[in-house]
C-alpha positions in Angstrom: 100.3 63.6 10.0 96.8 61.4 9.2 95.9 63.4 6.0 99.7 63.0 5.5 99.0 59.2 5.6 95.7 59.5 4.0 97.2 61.3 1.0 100.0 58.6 0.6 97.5 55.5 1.0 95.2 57.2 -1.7 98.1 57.4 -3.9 99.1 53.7 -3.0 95.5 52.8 -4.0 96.1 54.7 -7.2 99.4 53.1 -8.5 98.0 49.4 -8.1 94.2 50.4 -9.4 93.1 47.7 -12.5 96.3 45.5 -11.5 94.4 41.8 -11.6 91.4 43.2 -13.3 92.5 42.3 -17.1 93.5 38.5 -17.1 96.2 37.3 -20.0 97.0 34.3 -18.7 94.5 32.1 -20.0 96.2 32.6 -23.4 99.1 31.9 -22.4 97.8 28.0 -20.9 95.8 27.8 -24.5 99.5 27.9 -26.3 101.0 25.4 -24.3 98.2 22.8 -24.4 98.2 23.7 -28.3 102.0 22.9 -28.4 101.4 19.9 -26.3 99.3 18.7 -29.2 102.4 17.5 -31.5 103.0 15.1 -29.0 99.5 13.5 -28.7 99.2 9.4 -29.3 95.9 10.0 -30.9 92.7 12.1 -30.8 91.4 11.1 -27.6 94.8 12.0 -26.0 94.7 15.6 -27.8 91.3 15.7 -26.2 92.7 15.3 -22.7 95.3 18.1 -23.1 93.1 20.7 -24.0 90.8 19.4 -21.1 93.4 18.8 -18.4 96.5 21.7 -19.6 94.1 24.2 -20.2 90.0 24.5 -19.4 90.9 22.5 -16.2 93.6 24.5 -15.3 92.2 27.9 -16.2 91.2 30.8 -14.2 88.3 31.8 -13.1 87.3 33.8 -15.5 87.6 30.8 -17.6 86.1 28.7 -15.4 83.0 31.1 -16.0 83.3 31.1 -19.8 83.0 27.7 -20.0 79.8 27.7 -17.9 78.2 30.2 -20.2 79.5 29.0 -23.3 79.9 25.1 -24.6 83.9 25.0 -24.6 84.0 21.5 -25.0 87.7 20.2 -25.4 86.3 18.1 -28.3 84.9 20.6 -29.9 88.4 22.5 -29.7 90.2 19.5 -31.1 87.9 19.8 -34.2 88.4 23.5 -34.5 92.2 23.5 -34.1 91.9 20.5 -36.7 89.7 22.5 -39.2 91.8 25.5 -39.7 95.5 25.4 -39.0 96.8 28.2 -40.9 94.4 30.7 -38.8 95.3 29.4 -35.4 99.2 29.8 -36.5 98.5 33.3 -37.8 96.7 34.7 -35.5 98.8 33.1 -32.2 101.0 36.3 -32.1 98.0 38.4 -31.5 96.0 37.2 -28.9 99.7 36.5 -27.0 99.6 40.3 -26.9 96.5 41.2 -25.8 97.9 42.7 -22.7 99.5 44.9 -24.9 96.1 46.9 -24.5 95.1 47.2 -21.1 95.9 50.4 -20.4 93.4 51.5 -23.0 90.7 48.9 -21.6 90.9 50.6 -18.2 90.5 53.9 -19.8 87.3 52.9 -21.5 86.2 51.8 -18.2 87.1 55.1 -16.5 85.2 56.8 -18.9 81.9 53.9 -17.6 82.2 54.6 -14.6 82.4 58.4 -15.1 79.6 58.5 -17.3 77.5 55.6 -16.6 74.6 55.5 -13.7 75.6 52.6 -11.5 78.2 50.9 -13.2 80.6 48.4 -11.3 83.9 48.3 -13.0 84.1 44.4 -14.0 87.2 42.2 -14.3 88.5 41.8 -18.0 89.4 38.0 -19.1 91.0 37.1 -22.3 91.0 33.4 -23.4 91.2 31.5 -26.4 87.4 30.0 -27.4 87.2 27.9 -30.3 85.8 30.5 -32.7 81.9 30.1 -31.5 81.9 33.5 -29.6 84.0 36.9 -29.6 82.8 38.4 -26.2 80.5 37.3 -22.9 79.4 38.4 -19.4 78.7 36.5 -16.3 78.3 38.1 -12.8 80.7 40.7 -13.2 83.3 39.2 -15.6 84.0 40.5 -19.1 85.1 37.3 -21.2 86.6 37.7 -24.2 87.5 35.1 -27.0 91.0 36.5 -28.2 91.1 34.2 -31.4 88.3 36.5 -32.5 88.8 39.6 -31.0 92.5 39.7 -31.7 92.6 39.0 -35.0 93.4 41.5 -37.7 94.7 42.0 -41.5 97.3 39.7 -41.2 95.5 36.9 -39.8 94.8 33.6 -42.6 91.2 33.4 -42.8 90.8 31.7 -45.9 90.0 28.1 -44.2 86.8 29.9 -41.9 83.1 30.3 -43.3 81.9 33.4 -44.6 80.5 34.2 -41.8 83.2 34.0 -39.4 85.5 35.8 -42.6 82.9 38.8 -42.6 83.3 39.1 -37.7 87.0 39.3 -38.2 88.4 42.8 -39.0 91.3 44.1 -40.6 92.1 45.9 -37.2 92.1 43.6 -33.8 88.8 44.6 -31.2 89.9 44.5 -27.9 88.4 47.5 -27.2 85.6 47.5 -29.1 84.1 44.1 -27.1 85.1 45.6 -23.9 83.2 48.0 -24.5 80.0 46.6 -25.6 80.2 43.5 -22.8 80.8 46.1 -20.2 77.4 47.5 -20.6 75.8 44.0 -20.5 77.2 43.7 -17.1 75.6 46.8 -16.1 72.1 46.5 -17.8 69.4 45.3 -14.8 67.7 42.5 -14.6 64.7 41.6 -13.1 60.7 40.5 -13.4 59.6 42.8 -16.4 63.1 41.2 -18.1 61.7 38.0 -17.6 57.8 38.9 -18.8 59.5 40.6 -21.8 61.5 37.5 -22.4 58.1 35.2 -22.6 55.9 37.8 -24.5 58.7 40.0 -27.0 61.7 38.8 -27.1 62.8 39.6 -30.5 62.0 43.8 -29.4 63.8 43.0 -25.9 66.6 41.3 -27.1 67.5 43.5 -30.0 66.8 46.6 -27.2 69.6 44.6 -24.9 71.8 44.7 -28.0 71.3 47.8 -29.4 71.7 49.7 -26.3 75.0 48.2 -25.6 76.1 49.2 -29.2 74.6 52.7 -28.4 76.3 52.9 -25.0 79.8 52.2 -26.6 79.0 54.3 -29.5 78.3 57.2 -27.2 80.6 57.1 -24.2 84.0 54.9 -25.8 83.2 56.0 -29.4 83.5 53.1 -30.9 81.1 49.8 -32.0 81.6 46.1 -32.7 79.1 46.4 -35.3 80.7 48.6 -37.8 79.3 46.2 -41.1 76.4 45.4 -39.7 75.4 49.0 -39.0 76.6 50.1 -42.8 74.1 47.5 -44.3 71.4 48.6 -41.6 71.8 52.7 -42.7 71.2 51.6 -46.5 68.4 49.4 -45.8 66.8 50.9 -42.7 63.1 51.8 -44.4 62.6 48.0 -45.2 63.9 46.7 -41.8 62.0 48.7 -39.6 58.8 47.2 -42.0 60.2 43.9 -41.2 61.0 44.4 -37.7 57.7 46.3 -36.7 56.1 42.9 -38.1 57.6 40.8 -36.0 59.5 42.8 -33.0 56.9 41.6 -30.7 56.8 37.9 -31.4 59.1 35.4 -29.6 61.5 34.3 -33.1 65.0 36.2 -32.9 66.4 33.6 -35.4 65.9 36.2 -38.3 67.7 39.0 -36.3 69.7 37.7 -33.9 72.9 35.2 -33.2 72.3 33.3 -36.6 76.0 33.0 -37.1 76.5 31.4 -40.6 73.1 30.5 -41.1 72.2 33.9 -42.5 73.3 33.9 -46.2 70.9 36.5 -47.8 72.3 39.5 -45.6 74.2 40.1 -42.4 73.9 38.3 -39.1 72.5 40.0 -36.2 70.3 42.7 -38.0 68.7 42.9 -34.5 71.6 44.7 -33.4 70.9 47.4 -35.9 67.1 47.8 -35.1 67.7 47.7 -31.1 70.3 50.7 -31.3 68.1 52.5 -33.7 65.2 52.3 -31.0 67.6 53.4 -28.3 69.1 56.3 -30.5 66.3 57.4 -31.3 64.8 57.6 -27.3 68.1 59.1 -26.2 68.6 62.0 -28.5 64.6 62.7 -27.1 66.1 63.0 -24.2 67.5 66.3 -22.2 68.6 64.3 -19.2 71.1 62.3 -20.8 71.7 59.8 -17.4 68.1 59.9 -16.7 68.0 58.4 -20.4 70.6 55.7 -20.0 69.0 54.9 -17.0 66.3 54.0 -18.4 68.0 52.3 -21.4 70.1 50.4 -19.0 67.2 48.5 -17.8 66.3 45.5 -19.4 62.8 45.2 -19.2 62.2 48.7 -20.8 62.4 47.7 -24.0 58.5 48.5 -25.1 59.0 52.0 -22.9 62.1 53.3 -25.1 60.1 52.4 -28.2 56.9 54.0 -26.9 58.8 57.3 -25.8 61.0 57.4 -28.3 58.9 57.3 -31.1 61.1 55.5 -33.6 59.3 54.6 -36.6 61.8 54.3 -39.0 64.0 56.7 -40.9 
């Protein structure tokens, strides 16, 4: 009679397993403040719906994503202002981000079969106001939909270049799930911190890279598609670049220059960091002795050292 029970509770635990771990709802607040907006008086009162209807109102997890990013209602007002054709267009999308969950959890199966220590984190989608596509904070995956979601037949014509080159023909749900989930496993701690005040350009690229190498290697797919294509045809002269500066404290060549890089692609660090990690792990026989390593933060100069990448 117990294993009787036992059996049936472990199958109870089964059939509700992931249910409340992939949050929607956010979205769905974001479309009603943004209806809400045809009524508004004036600016200031458009301001005060997006404030009140939906950051205020929000979940946690968007509580957290406002703490780690600046979602200023303001700022959304201007954003929503700027580009009207994209927010219409690509509305249908992130309302159907749900749609993928089932697929999210599996990635996250495959983490925590594959993946020393991981802690399977809660999944939220909101709506940002096109600053960032993906975050972590203390166990949260948080994703901006109106960048993640949107696809081929999304209107991008009234964005930046920048933004224009993120957005893919196919939406990326799983694709930032991925790479954010291993950024809620990677560890912090003291040599992070020294790393962070003495090379920060090597440790933040190696924080980067390895998450594109993690995804690469245990979900099979990568957020960085473009940015990897221009980094295989111009590798040689990176790694001269990188080597030069890799352990100085100025990422703004390499890293989270957004539109302000015009000459090549954004976030070359990305690139560089997985190519370092790539490199360390195929050196490796002990594959999760290997991602443990990678996994922590302040290893950076180690997987470099031990890896011996020196370009292609």
């Amino acid at each position: 009679m117990r294993a009787r029970l036992v059996v049936c509770a472990l199958l109870a635990v089964a059939s509700v397993r992931g249910q409340g771990d992939i949050l929607t709802e956010d979205v769905t607040r974001f479309w009603e403040a943004f209806d809400a907006l045809a009524g508004a008086k004036d600016h200031a009162d458009s301001v005060g719906i997006i404030r009140e209807r939906y950051l205020e109102a929000g979940s946690e997890g968007l509580q957290r994503f406002r703490k780690v990013r600046d979602l200023d209602p303001e700022r959304y007002v201007e954003a929503i202002a700027a580009a009207p054709a994209f927010w219409r267009s690509v509305r249908a999308n992130t309302l159907n981000a749900g749609a993928h969950a089932e697929a999210i959890r599996h990635v996250l199966d495959r983490y925590e079969e594959q993946v020393p220590g991981f802690k399977r984190p809660k999944v939220c989608f909101a709506i940002g106001r096109l600053s960032t596509g993906g975050t972590v904070s203390k166990g949260w995956i948080l994703i901006g939909s109106e960048i993640v979601c949107a696809d081929s037949t999304t209107d991008v014509h009234e964005l930046n270049a920048w933004l224009r080159s993120v957005l893919r023909p196919t939406s990326q749900e799983l694709a930032f799930v991925a790479h954010e989930a291993v950024h809620t496993r990677q560890r912090k701690g003291p040599r992070l911190v020294w790393g962070y005040l003495t090379h920060r350009l090597l440790l933040m690229s190696h924080l980067e890279g390895t998450a594109d190498l993690v995804a690469r290697e245990v979900a099979g797919i990568t957020i960085n598609e473009a940015v990897h294509a221009y980094g295989r045809a111009h590798e040689a002269e990176l790694w001269a670049e990188f080597r030069e500066q890799m352990h100085g404290n100025d990422i703004s060549g390499w890293l989270y220059q957004g539109p302000r890089s015009t000459d090549r692609p954004a976030d070359l660090g990305y690139f560089m960091g997985e190519r370092i990690a790539a490199r360390y792990y195929a050196s490796e026989p002990d594959k999760r002795r290997a991602l443990r390593v990678l996994l922590r933060g302040g290893a950076a100069r180690k997987v470099l050292r031990k890896g011996g990448y020196a370009g292609p």
